[in-house]
C-alpha positions in Angstrom: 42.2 -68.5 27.3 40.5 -66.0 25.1 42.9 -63.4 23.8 40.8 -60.1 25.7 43.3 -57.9 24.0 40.9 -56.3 21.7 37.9 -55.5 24.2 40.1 -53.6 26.2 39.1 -49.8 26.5 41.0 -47.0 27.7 38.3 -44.7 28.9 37.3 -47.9 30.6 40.5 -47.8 32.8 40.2 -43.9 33.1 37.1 -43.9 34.5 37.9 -46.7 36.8 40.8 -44.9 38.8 39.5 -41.4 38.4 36.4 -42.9 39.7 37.7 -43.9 42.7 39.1 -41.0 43.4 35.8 -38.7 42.9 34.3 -41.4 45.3 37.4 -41.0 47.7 38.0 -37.2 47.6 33.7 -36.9 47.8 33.8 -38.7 50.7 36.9 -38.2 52.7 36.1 -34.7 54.7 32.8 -37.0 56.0 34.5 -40.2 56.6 34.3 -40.0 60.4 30.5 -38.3 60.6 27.2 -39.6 61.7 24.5 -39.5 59.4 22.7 -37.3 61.3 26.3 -35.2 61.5 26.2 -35.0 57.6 22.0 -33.7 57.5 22.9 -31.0 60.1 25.9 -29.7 58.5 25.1 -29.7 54.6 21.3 -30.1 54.6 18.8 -33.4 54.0 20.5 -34.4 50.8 23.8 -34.5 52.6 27.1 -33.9 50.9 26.6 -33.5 47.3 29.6 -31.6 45.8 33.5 -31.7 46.6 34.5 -29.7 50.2 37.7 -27.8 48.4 40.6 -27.4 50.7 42.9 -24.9 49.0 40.8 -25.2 45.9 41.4 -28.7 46.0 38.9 -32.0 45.9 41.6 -33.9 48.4 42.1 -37.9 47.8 42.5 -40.1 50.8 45.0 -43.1 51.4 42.6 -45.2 49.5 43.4 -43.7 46.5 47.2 -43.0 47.5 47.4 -46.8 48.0 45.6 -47.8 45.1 47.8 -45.7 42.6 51.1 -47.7 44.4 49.4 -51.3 44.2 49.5 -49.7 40.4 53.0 -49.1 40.5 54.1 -52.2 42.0 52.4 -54.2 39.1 53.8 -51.9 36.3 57.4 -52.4 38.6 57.1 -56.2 38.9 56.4 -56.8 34.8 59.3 -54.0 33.6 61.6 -55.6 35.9 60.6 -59.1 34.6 61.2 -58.2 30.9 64.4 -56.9 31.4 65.8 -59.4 33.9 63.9 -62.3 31.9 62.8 -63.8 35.1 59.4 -63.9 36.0 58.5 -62.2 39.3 55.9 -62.0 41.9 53.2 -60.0 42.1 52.2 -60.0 45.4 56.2 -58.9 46.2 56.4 -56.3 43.8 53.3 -54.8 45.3 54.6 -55.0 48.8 57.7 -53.2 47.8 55.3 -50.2 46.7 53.7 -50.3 49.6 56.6 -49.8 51.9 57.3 -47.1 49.7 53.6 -45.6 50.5 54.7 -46.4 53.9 57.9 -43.7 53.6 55.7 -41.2 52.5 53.6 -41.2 55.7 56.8 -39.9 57.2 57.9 -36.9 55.3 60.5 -38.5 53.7 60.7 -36.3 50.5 63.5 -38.1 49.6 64.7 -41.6 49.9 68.1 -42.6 49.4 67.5 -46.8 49.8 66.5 -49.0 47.6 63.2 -48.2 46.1 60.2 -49.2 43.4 58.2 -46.6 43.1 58.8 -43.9 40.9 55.6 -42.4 42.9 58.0 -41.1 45.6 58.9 -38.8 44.1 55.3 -36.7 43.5 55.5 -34.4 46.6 51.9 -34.4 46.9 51.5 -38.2 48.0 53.6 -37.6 50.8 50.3 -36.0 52.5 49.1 -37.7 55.6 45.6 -38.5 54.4 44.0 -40.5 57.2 46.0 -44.0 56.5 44.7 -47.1 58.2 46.1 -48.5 61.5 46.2 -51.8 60.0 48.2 -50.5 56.8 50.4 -48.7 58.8 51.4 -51.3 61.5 51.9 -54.4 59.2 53.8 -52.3 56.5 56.0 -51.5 59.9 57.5 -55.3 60.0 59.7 -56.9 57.6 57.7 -60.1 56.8 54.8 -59.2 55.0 51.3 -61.5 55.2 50.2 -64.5 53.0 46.9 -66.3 52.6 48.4 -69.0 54.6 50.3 -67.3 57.1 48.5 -64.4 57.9 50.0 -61.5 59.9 47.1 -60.8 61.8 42.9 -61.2 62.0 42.4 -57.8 60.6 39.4 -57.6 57.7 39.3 -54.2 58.0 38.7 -52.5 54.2 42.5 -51.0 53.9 42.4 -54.6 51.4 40.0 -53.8 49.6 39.9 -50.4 48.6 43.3 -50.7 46.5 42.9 -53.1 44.4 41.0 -52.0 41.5 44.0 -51.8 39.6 44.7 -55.8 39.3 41.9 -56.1 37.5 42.1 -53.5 34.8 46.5 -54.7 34.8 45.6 -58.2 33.8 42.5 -57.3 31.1 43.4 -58.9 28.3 46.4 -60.9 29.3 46.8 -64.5 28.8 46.0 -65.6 32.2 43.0 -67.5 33.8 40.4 -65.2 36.0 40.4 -67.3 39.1 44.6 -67.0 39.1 43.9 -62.7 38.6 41.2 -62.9 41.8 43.5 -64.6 44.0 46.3 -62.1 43.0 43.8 -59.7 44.1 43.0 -61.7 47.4 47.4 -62.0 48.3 47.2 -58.3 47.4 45.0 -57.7 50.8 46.2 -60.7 52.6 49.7 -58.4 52.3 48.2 -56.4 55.6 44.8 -57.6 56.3 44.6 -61.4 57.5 41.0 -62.4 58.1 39.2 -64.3 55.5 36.8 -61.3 55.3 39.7 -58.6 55.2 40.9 -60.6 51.6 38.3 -62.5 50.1 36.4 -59.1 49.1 39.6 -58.3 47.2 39.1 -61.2 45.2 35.5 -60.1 44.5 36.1 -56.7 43.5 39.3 -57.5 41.2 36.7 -60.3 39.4 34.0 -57.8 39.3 36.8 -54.8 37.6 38.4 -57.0 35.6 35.0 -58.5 34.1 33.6 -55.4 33.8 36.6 -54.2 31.7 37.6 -57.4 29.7 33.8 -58.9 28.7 30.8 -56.8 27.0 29.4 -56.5 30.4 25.5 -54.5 29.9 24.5 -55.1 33.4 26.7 -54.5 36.5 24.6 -57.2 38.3 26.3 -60.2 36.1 29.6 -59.1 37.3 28.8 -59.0 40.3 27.2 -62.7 40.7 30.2 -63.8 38.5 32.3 -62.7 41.2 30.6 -64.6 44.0 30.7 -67.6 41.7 34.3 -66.6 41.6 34.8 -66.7 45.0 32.6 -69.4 46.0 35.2 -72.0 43.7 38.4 -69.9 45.1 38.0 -70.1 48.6 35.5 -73.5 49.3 36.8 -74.1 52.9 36.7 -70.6 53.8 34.7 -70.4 57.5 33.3 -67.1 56.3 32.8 -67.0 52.7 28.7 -67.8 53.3 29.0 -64.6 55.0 30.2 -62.7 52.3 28.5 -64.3 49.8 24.9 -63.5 51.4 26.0 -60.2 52.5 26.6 -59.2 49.1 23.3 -61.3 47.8 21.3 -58.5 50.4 23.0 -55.6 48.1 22.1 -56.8 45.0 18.6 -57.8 46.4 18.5 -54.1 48.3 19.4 -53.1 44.8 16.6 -54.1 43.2 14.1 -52.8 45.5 12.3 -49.5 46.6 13.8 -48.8 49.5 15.7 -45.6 50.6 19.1 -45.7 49.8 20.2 -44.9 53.4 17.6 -47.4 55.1 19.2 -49.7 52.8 22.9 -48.9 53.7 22.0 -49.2 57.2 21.2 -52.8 56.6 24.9 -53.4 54.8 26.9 -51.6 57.2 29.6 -48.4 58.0 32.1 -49.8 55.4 34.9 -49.7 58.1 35.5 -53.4 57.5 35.6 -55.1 53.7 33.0 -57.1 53.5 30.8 -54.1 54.0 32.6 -51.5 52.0 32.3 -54.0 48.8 28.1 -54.4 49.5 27.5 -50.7 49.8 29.8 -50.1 46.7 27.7 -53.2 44.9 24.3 -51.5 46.1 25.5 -48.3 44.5 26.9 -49.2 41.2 23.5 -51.4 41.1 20.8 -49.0 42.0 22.6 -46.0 39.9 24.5 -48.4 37.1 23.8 -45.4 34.7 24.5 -42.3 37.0 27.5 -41.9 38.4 26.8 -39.2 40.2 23.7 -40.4 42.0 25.5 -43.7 42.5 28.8 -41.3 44.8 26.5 -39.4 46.8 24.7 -42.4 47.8 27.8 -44.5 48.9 29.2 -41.2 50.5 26.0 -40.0 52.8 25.9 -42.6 55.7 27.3 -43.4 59.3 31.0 -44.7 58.4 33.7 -45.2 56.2 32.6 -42.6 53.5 35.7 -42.6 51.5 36.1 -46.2 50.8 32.9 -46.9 49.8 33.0 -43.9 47.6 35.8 -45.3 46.4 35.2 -48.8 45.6 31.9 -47.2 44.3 33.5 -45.5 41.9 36.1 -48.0 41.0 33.4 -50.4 39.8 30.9 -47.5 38.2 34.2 -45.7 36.3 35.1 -49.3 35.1 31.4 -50.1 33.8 30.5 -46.3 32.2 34.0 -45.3 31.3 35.5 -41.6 31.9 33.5 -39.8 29.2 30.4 -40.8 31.0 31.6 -39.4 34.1 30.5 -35.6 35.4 33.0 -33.6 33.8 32.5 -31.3 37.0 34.0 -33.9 39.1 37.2 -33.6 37.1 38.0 -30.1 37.5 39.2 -29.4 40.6 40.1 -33.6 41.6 43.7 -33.2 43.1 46.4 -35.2 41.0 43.2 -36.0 38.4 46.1 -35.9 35.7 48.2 -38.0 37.4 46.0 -40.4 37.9 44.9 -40.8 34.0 48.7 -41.3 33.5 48.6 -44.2 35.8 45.3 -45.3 34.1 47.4 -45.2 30.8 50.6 -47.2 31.7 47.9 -49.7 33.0 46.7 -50.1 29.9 49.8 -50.1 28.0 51.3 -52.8 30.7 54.4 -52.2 28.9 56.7 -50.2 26.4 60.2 -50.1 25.2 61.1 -46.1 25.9 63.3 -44.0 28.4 60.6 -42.7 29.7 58.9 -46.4 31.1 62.5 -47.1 32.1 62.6 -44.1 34.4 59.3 -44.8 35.7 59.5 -48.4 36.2 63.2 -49.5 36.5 64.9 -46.3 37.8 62.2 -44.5 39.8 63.7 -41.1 38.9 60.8 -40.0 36.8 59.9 -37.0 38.0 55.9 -36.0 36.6 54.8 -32.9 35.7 51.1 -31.9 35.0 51.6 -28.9 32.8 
């Protein structure tokens, strides 16, 4: 495989978890509205600028989720080069997330065994909203496979935190379809339907393509991606589902209609199939405005915050951070944090004390100032 080393681009990475938080932290205090709840409460254009809560742009657990599916990665390959022995993903990521699942309990500190240096940031032990489907399967001990799926659920908790996968594996020596199905165990860890994981394969493609190649139109990425799919997952009962689901976005996309007649026609985002068309009907319409491209996926009857999310995820990937609304960043909670993340995804690894603390102790304790 082509070495992708060289194409990678840090602002790239930036702007694709900061992204998703501005989509996620837009979109959160509207998550459970109506449209017609949003009109009547901030006017026709709906919610256009963050609702501060102690001066404060609040994330969700979409993006508390998507910076430990981060972690566990980062945890897996520092554990891997000191050990010598390759590990597994999908494990390594399930390990963070029973860690996100300790934070949902006030447990501000944890004396077991641990990989997630991220337990130790007070603020992610918050109560944001986290999904029933998250919360209940993190709750067993076995967690779910591809093949032996813990439950039907296709709910979006799968999809929203992934974007991290595919900015990890930009430029490593690995082949795409074996990164998309990373993506799609990722999901499959909680969410068991074909629809609850095969968008996660989508969405990684359409980050990690986005990042890696010299992508100039969003729409390539995103048919690459159902091509990606469509070879991944051939016996999949619902994969002509998703695939023309996603074909109406990008053909919604391309047209004149309203952007809320045209959400109406994708969905509420509650479940994944839908929260990945509204984000590739955003990202599509508004390729070059990001801030267009968030109020759109935010202002409709549903899931606000995780198609902000994903919205942002794949518009921070393709425009990078500098391109981003620099009023977005200013009062983002963790925003620095979540740069730092970006950056130790990009670096993948490094031989210091401080990566060892992070990664192999989980005693490294961040400050912003």
């Amino acid at each position: 495989m082509m070495d992708l080393a060289c194409k990678k681009d840090l602002d790239k990475f930036k702007g694709c978890l900061v992204g998703g938080a501005i989509g996620d932290a837009l979109g959160y205090p509207i998550e459970f509205y109506s449209l017609d709840e949003i009109y009547f409460k901030y006017g026709k254009d709906g919610l256009t600028q963050y609702k501060l809560q102690n001066g404060k742009a609040l994330i969700s657990d979409d993006t508390q989720m998507t910076l430990f599916t981060a972690n566990g990665l980062l945890y897996c390959k520092a554990n891997e080069v000191i050990s010598g022995k390759k590990g597994s993903y999908s494990a390594a990521i399930w390990g963070a997330y029973k860690d996100w699942l300790k934070t949902q309990y006030g447990m501000k500190t944890v004396a077991e065994s641990k990989c997630s240096w991220l337990l130790n940031v007070p603020e992610l032990h918050d109560r944001r909203a986290p999904g029933n489907t998250c919360i209940s399967a993190l709750m067993g001990n076995v967690s779910g496979t591809i093949e032996m799926p813990i439950n039907g659920s296709k709910g979006c908790g799968g999809v929203m935190r992934v974007a991290p996968i595919g900015l990890y594996f930009s430029g490593k020596d690995i082949e795409a379809d074996k990164i998309d199905m990373i993506g799609a165990e990722a999901a499959a860890l909680t969410h068991g339907h074909e629809l609850g994981y095969i968008p996660a394969a989508a969405l990684t493609h359409i980050i990690y393509s986005v990042v890696s190649e010299e992508v100039t139109d969003l729409e390539y990425a995103v048919k690459g991606s159902l091509t990606a799919v469509k070879k991944l997952f051939t016996n999949a009962v619902y994969l002509r589902k998703f695939v023309e689901l996603i074909e109406l976005a990008i053909k919604l996309a391309n047209s004149d209609i309203s952007d809320t007649q045209a959400i109406s026609k994708l969905g509420e985002g509650w479940v994944a199939e839908e929260t990945l068309a509204i984000a590739v009907y955003c990202a599509i319409k508004y390729q070059n405005d990001f801030e267009k491209a968030i109020i759109a996926a935010v202002n409709h009857s549903g899931d606000s915050d995780s198609t902000g999310a994903v919205t942002g995820n794949i518009l921070g990937a393709f425009l990078g951070l500098e391109k981003i609304p620099k009023e977005f960043l200013v009062d983002l909670e963790m925003e620095q944090l979540i740069e730092e993340i970006a950056e130790d995804l990009y670096t993948g690894y490094a031989d210091n004390d401080k990566w060892k603390s992070k990664y192999i102790d989980c005693s490294f304790i961040f400050n912003s100032h």
